[in-house]
Legacy VTK file of the C-alpha trace (Angstrom):
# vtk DataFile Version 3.0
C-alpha trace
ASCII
DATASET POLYDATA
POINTS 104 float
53.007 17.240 -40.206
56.457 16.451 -39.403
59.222 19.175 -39.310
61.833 19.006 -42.400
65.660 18.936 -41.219
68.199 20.837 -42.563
70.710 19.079 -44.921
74.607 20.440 -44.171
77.555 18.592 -43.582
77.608 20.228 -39.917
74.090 19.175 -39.234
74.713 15.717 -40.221
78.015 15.694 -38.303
75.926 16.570 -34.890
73.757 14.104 -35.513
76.048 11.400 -35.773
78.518 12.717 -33.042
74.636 12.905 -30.499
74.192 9.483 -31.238
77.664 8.297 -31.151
78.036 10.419 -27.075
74.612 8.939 -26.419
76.120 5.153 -27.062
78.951 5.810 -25.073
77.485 7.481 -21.827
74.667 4.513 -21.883
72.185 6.446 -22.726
71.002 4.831 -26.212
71.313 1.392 -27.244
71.882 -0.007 -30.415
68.576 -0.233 -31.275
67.640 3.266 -29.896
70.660 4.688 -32.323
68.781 2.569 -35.319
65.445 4.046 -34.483
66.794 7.708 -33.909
68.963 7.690 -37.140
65.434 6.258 -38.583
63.191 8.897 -37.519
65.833 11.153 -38.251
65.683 9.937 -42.253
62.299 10.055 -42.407
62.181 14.157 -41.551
64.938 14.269 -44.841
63.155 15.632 -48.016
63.418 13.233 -50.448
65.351 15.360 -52.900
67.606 16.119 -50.287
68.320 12.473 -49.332
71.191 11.732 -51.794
73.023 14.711 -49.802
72.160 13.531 -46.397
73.505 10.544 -47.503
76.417 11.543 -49.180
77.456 13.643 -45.840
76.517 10.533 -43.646
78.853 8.294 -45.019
81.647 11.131 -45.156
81.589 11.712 -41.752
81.222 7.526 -40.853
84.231 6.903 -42.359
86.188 9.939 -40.765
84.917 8.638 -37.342
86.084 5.108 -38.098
89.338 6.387 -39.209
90.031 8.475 -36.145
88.684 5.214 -34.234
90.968 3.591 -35.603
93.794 6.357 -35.418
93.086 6.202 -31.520
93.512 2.392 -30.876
96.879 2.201 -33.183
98.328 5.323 -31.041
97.258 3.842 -27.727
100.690 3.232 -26.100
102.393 -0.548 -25.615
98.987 -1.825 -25.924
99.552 -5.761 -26.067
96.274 -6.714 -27.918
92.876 -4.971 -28.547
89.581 -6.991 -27.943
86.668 -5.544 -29.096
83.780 -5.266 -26.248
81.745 -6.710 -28.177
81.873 -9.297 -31.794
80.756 -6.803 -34.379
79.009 -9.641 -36.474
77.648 -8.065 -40.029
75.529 -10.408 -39.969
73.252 -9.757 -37.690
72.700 -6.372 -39.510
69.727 -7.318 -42.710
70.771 -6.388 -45.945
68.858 -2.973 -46.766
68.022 -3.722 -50.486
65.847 -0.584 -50.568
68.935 1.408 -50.176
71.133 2.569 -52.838
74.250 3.689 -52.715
75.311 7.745 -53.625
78.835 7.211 -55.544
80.933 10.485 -55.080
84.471 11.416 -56.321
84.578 12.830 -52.526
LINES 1 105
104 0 1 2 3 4 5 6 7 8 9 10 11 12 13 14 15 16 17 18 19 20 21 22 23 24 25 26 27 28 29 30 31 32 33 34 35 36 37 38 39 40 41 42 43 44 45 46 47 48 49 50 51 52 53 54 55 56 57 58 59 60 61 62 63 64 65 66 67 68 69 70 71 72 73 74 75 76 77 78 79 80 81 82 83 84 85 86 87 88 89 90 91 92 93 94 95 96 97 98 99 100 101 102 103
């Protein structure tokens, strides 16, 4: 039987930041990350899941926003090209997912 993971904003921050430094060095590819972050859910109590969630997103959209802080503080840069199209959709709507409103 599989190991339950701990649920803390910390935890969930590491395992986000392990996948992120794993994408960058080359060591995981996109669909590596998906599986991980998969496997990773799965080990998530259920009760625990509208947490996990609720920290997952907080910490996504910190990321992005320092992402984005980086790339609008890069110096005289003439034009930004992505390295890749980011193209949504490509990505399947997850209709068994619901979203976890918080006043966070």
């Amino acid at each position: 039987m599989p190991q339950e993971v701990s649920i803390s904003y910390q935890a969930v921050k590491s395992k986000v930041y392990k996948l992120v430094d794993a994408m960058v060095e080359g060591d995981k590819n996109t669909v590596e990350v998906q599986e991980s972050i998969r496997r990773w859910w799965k080990l998530i109590h259920p009760s625990d899941r509208a947490v996990a969630q609720k920290y997952l997103l907080m910490v996504l959209e910190k990321s992005n926003s320092t992402l984005g802080a980086i790339v609008l503080g890069l110096p005289e840069v003439k034009e930004v090209k992505p390295a890749r199209d980011l193209n949504m959709e490509r990505f399947p709507a997850r209709p068994d997912r619901t979203a976890v409103s918080s006043p966070v």
